[in-house]
N, C-alpha and C positions, 0 to 999 in steps of 0.2 A: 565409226571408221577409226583405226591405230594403224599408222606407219611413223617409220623414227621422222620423217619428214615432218607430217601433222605433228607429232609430239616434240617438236627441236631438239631432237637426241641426234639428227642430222643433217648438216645443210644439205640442199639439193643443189644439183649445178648441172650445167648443160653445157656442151660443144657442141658444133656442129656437126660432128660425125655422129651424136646421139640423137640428132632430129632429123627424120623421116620427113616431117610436113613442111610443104614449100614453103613455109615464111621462114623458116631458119637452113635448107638445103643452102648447098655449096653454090653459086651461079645466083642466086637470086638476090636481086639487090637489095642491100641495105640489110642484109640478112643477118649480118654478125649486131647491127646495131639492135636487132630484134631478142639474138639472144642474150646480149649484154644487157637488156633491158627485163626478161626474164628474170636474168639471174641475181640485178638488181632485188627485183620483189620477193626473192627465195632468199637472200643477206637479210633485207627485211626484216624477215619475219623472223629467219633463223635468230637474230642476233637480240631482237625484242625479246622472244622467248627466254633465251639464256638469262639476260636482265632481270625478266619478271622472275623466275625462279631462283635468284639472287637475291630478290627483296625481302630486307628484315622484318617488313613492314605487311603482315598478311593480307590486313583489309586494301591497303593499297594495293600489292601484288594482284588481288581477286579481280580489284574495280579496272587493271592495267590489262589484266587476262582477258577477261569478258569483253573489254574496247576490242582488243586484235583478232581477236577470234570471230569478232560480230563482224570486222572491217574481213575477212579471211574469208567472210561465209555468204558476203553481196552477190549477186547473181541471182537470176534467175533464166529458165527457158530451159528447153534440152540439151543435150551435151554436158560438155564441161565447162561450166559458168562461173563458178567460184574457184579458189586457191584452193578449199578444200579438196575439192574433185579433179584440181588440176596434182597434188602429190598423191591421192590416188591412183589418178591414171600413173603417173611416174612408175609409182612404186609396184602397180602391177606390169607393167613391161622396165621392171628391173632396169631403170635409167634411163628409160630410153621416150621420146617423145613423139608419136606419130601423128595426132589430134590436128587438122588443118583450118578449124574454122577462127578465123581473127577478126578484130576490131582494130578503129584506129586508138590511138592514145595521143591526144593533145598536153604534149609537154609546157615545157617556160621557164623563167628566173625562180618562180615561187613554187615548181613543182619536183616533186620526189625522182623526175628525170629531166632533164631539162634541154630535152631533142622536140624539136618542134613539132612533129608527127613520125610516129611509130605502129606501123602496122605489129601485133603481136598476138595473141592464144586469148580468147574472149575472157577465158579466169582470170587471166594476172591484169589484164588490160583491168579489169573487173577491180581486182582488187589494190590496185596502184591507185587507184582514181578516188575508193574509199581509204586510202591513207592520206592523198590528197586533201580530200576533205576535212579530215580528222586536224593534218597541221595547218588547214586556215582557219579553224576554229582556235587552235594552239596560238596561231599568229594573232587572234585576237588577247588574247589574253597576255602574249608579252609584252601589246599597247601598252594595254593595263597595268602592268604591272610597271613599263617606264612611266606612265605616268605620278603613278602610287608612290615613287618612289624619288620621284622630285617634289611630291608634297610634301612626303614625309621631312626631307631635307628642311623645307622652309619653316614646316612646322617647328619642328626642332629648334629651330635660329630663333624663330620667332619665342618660344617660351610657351608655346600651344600647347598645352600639354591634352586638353580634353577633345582638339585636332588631332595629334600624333595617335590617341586612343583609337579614333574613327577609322585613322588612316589603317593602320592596324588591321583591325577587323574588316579592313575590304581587302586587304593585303590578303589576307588569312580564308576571306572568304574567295575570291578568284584562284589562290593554290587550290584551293579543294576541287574548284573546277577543273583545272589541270592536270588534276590527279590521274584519270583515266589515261592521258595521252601518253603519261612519261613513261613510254615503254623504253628508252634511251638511256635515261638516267634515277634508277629508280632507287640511290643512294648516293649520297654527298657528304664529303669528306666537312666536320665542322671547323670552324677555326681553333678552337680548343682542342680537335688532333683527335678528339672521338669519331668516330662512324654514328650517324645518327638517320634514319627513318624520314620521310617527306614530313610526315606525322606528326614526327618526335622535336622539327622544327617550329614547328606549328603551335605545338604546344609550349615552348617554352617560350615562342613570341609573348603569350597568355598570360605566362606564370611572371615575369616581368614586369608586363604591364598590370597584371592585377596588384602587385605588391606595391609597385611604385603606387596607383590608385588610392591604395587602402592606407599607405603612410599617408598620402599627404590631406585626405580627409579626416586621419584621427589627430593629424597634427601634430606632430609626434618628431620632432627637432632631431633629438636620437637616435633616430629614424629614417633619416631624409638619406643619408649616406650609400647606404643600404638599398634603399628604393632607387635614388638616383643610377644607382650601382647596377642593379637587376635591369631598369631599365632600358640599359645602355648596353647591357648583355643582348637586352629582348630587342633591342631597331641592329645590333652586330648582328643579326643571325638572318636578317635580312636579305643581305648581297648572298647569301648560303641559296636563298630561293631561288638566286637567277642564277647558279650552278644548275638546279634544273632545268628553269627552261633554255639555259643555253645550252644544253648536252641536247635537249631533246628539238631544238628546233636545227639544229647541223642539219639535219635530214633535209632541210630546206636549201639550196645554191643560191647564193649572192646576201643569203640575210645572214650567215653567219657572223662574218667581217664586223656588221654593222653593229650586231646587236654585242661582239664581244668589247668594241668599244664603248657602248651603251653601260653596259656592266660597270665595266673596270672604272669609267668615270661617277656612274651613280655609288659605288664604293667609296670613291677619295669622299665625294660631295656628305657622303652620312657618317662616316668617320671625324671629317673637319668640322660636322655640327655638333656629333656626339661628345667630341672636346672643348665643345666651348667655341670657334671658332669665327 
């Protein structure tokens, strides 16, 4: 199946003079809150999309592609069950929406709509719910990643250097996790003013820490400058990771706020270690 909808070459969007079926008809209650909720899951996707075909980053893009499209295609039963069949149906009656069979959708603080029950078209219902899922998985891993990143702090203070390494590679190993989800932000502006790849942060946490590593095993005085240097480059590129997951968890109402202050303070905390502080 190709429509510019499926393919994000177009948003979809609905009024209610374009729905036909009583969950969005004029008189029916709550009906605008049905279609706003719609149109929500058709932003969605549309804007994911543009993202991923944004991404410098191919094998990311792929693994970011394959997540929404899988979350796109949940459904099953007759009718119209998934999003994919629901810009189908759209796109063969040229905008217009008549399909009446609905489910409910249980909203909340932690959900992609955050109306406590929404009667809505059993696809988007369908597919809100697997984006749902998608960012409570995402919410797991921004734990992670606070927590990751208050060790890394102490590590630091402390002169742990074979901790900060550990830290590191769990750091490095939960982005990879993430990977699939950041359909939101699937490029971050680095501190040093380049454009860089989820990837391409990832590997320079590496390239840092392996140098610092291999100075200070061959002992090498010379040396230390240099590694200390890379380093401190490699725990700076850090706060860059939670440019992702905070672009990508926005999708979430009420965790934003939280987690931007989360950020901004885990920055000051690994910058005042990384100085010596």
């Amino acid at each position: 199946m190709s429509n510019p909808y499926w393919n994000g070459v177009q948003k979809a969007h609905l009024t209610q003079e374009q729905v036909t079926a009583a969950w969005g008809r004029r008189g029916t209650p709550h009906s605008l809150t049905a279609i706003a909720f719609v149109n929500r899951a058709f932003e969605i996707y549309y804007d994911a999309m543009q993202k991923i075909q944004e991404c410098p980053d191919q094998a990311q893009a792929t693994l970011m592609f394959k997540e929404l499209r899988d979350a796109a295609t949940e459904g099953w039963g007759f009718g119209i069950s998934d999003l994919e069949e629901a810009f189908e149906h759209l796109h063969a009656n040229r905008g217009r929406w008549t399909d009446g069979e609905t489910k409910n959708y249980y909203g909340g603080p932690n959900k992609v709509f955050h109306r406590a029950i929404v009667t809505a078209p059993v696809s988007i219902v369908n597919f809100m719910n697997a984006v749902d899922s998608r960012m409570s998985r995402l919410r797991t891993i921004v734990q992670n990643f606070d927590h990751q990143t208050r060790e890394l702090a102490r590590a630091q203070q402390a002169g742990d250097w074979d901790r900060v390494g550990k830290i590191l590679g769990e750091i490095k190993k939960w982005g990879e996790k993430a990977k699939p989800f950041l359909w939101f932000a699937p490029r971050a502006e680095a501190r040093v003013g380049m454009a860089t790849s989820f990837a391409g942060v990832l590997s320079q946490i590496h390239t840092g820490l392996t140098i610092y590593t291999r100075s200070r095993q061959a002992g090498f005085s010379e040396g230390m400058s240099t590694a200390i240097a890379a380093l401190r480059t490699a725990v700076g590129w850090v706060p860059v990771l939670g440019s992702f997951y905070g672009k990508a968890v926005e999708l979430i109402p009420g965790l934003t706020t939280w987690y931007r202050g989360l950020i901004e303070n885990r920055i000051r905390q690994i910058e005042r270690a990384s100085r010596g502080y």
